[in-house]
C-alpha positions in Angstrom: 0.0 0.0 0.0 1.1 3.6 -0.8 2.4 5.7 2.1 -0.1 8.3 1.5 -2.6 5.5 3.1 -1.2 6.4 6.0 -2.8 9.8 6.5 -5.7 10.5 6.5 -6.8 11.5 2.9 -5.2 8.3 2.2 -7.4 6.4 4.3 -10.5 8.1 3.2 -9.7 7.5 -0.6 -8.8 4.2 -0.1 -12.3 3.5 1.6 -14.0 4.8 -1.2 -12.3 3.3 -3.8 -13.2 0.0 -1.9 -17.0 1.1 -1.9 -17.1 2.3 -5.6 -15.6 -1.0 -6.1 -18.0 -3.0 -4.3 -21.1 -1.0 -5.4 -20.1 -1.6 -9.4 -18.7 -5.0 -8.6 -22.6 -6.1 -7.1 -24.4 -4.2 -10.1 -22.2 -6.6 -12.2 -22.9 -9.3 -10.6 -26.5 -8.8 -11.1 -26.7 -8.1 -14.2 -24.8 -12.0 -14.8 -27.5 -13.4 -12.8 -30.3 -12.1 -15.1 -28.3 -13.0 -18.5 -27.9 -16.2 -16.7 -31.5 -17.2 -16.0 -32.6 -15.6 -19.4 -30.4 -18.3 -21.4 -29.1 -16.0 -23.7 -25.8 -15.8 -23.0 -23.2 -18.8 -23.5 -22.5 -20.7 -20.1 -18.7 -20.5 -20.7 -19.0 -16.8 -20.7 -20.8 -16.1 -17.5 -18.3 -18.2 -15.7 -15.5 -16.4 -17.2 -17.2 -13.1 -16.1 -18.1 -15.2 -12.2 -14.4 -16.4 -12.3 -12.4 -12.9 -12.8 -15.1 -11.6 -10.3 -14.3 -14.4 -7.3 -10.8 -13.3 -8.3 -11.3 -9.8 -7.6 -13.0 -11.1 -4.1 -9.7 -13.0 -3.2 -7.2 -10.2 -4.5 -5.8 -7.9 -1.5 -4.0 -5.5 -4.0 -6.2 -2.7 -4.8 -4.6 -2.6 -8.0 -5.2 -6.7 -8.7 -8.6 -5.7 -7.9 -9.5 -3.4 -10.1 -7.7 -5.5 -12.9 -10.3 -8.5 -12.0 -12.7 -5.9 -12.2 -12.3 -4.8 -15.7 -11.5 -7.9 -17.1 -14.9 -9.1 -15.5 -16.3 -5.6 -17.0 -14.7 -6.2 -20.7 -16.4 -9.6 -21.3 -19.5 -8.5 -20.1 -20.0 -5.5 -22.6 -19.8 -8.0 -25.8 -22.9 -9.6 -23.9 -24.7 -6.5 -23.0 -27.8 -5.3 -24.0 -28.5 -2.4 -26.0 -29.9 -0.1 -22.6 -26.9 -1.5 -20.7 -24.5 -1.3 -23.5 -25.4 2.8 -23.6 -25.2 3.0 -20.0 -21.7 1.7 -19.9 -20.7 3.5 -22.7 -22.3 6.5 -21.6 -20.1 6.3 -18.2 -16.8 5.4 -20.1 -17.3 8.8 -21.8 -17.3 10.9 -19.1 -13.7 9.6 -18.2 -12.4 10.0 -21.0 -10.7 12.8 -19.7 -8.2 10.1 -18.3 -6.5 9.3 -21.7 -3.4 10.3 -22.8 -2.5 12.5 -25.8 -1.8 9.6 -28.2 -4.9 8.1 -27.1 -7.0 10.8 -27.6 -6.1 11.3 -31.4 -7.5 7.7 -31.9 -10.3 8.3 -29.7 -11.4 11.7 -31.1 -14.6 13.3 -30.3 -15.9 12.4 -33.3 -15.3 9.0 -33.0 -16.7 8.8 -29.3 -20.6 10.7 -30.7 -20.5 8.2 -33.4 -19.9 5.2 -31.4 -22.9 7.0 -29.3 -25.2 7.4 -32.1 -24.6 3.8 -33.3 -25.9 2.4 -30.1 -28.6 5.0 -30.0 -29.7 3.8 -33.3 -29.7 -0.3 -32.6 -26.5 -0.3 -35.2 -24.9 -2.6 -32.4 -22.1 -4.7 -34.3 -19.5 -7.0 -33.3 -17.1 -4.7 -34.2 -18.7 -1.8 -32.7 -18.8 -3.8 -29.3 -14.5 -4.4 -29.9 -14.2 -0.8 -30.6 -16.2 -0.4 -26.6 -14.2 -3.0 -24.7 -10.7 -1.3 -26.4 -12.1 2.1 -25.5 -12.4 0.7 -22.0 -9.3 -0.9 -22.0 -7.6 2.3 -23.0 -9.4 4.4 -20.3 -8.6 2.4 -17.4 -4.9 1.8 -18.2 -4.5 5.6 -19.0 -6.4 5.9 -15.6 -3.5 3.6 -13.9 -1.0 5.5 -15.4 -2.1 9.0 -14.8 -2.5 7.9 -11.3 0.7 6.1 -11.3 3.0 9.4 -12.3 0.5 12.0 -9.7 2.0 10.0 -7.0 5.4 9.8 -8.6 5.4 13.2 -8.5 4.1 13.7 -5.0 6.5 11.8 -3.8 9.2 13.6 -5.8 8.1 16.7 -4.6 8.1 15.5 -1.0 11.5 15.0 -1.1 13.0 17.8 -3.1 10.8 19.6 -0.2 12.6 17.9 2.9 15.8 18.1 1.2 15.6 21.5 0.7 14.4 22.0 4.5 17.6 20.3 5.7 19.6 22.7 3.7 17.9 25.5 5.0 18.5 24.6 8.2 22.1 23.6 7.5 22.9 26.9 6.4 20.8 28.9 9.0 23.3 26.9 11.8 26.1 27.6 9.5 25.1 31.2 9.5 24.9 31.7 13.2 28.2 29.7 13.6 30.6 31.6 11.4 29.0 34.9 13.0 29.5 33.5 16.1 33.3 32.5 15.9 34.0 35.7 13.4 35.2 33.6 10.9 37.0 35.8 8.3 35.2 36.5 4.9 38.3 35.7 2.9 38.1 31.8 4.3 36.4 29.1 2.8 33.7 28.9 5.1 31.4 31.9 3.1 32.1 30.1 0.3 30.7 26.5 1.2 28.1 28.0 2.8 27.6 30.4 -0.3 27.1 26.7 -2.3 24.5 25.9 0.1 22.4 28.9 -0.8 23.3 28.2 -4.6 21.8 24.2 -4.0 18.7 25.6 -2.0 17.9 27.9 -4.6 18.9 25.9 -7.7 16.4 23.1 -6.0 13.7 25.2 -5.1 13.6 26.2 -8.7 13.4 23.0 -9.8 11.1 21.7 -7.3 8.6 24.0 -8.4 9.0 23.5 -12.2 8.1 19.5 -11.4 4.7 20.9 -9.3 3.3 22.6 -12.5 4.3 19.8 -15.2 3.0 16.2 -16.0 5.2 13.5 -15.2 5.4 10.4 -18.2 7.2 7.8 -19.1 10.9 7.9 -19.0 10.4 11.0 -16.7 9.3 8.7 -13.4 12.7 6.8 -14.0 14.5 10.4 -14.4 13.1 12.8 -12.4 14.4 12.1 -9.0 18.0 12.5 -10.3 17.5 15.7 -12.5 16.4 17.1 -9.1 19.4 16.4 -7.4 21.8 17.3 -10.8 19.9 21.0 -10.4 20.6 21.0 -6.9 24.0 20.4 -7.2 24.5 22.4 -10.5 22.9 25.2 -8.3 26.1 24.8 -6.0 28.1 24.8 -8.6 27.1 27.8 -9.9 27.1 29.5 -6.6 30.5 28.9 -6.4 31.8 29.8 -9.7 29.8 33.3 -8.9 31.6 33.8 -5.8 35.0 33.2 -6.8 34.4 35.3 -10.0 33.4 38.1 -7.7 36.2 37.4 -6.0 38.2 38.5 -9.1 36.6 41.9 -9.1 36.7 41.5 -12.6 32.9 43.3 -12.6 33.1 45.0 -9.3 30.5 46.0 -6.7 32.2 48.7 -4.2 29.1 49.2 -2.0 29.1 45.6 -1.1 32.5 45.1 0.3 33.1 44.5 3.7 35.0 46.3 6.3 37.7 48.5 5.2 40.4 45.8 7.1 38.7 43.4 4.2 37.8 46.3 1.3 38.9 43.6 -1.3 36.5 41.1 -0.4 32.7 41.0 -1.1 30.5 41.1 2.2 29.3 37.5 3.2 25.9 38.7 2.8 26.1 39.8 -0.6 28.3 36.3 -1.2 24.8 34.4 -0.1 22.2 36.2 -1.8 24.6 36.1 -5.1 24.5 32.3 -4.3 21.1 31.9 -4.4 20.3 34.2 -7.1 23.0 31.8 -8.9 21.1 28.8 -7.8 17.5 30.0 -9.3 19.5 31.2 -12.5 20.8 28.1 -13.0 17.2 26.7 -13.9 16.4 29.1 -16.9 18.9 27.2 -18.8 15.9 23.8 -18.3 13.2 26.2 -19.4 15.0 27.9 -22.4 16.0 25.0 -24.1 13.4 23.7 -26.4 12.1 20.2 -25.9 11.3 18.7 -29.0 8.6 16.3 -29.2 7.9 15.5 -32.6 4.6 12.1 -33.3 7.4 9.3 -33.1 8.0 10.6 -29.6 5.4 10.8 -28.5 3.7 7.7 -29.6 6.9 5.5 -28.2 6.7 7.6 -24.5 3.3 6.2 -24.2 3.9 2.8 -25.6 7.2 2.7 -23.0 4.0 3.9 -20.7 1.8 1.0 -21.4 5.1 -1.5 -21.5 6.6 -0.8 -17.8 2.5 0.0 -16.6 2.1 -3.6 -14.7 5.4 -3.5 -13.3 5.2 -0.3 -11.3 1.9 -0.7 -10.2 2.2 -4.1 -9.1 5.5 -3.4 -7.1 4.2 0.3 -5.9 0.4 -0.9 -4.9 -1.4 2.4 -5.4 -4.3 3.9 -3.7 -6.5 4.0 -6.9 -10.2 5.8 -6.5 -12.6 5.4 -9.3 -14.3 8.7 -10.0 
């Protein structure tokens, strides 16, 4: 179970998702007992649908759960009838708004209203009944996935967050210290801690570019170390800074220190520099152009789909059906 169970959102969305689950998993079961007793529906296939349910029953993974579920659900909709069939299509519609980019150029509006209109109009194929239990398919996976990388990215943020606390308070007792003592500006000291301000800023930065951007793919695998590479590369920069200010080479007079240390650059000025430096550092992620062309696009998704089971199944995800 994810960690966010352990709060108490968690809880709360995990005890709905096991009551949505339970409400649709009885309404299916229901509907099996009234194709059974009609006789109109193959033997083999009810027990098929009964057997992925009784799965479901004995799975403790939310996420095996919810599998049994919709395999239950997709060979129950070549079955349906026409009322049911529009019901289910009908609710697969309005979460639609879980697929992915790729997904929704094959799944166009159009497509969806004429699917709609087809069942509205008795035109109820074979192949129109496919076409429902891909669409179906396609929703809940994207649905996996979406939820999949919104918890990646909590959990991302989360750290960068308590990283980012710890430096804080590293360099707040580092601050006090070298007052303290009267450590000299011209010593190293300024200039580690002058690093420090660089990595809180360069991280901070890139802590909230993750916040307002979608996680896919590749990026899950990625992202935790690209936040630790702008960290660091925040430092560096800090430090280059400082010791190019150092050179007076581009001078600042009003921001020296003492007169016994005129040549050196207050330790003040050496920190906000640093951290200026560490949030500068980032504009060199969001200038450079990310090109995404079709092929790209198509294989992040497909790499999506490809690694989906795997982190799920090892991650166990609180997963609330809305």
């Amino acid at each position: 179970m994810s960690s966010i169970s352990a709060v108490g959102v968690g809880r709360t969305d995990q005890h709905y998702f096991q009551l949505s689950l339970h409400s649709q998993s009885q309404l299916l079961r229901e509907k099996i007992k009234e194709a059974r007793s009609s006789g109109t529906v193959a033997p083999e296939t009810v027990q098929r649908i009964e057997g992925h349910l009784s799965a479901m029953s004995q799975e403790k993974n939310p996420v095996g759960q919810w599998k049994a579920y919709e395999l239950a659900y997709e060979n129950y909709i070549p079955i349906a009838p026409r009322d049911d069939l529009l019901g289910e299509f009908l609710r697969l519609r309005a979460r639609t708004y879980r697929l992915d980019e790729h997904s929704q150029k094959v799944w166009s509006k159009e497509k969806i209203a004429q699917i709609e209109e087809d069942i509205r109009s008795s035109k109820i194929t074979t192949g129109l009944r496919a076409e429902i239990v891909t669409l179906a398919r396609t929703v809940h996976e994207c649905g996996l996935r979406r939820k999949r990388e919104s918890e990646a990215k909590s959990r991302f943020v989360r750290v960068a967050f308590f990283v980012n606390a710890f430096l804080s308070i590293l360099a707040l007792v580092l601050l006090i210290g070298l007052d303290f003592l009267h450590i000299e500006a011209s010593s190293p000291w300024p200039m580690v801690l002058t690093g420090i301000f660089g990595a809180i800023g360069g991280l901070l930065s890139a802590t909230v570019q993750l916040k307002s951007r979608r996680l896919e793919g590749s990026d899950l695998q990625t992202d935790g170390a690209d936040l630790l590479f702008r960290g660091a590369l925040g430092a560096i920069a800090a430090v280059v800074i400082g010791l190019f200010l150092r050179l007076r080479i581009v001078d600042f007079p009003f921001l020296h220190g003492s007169t016994a240390e005129s040549g050196t650059l207050a330790p003040a000025a050496s920190y906000v520099f640093g951290f200026a430096s560490g949030i500068a550092a980032q504009l060199f992620f969001r200038t450079t152009p990310k090109k995404r062309d079709k092929h790209s696009t198509v294989e992040k998704s497909q790499d999506g789909h490809d690694n989906l089971d795997r982190h799920l199944n090892n991650s166990g995800f609180n997963l609330v059906e809305s």
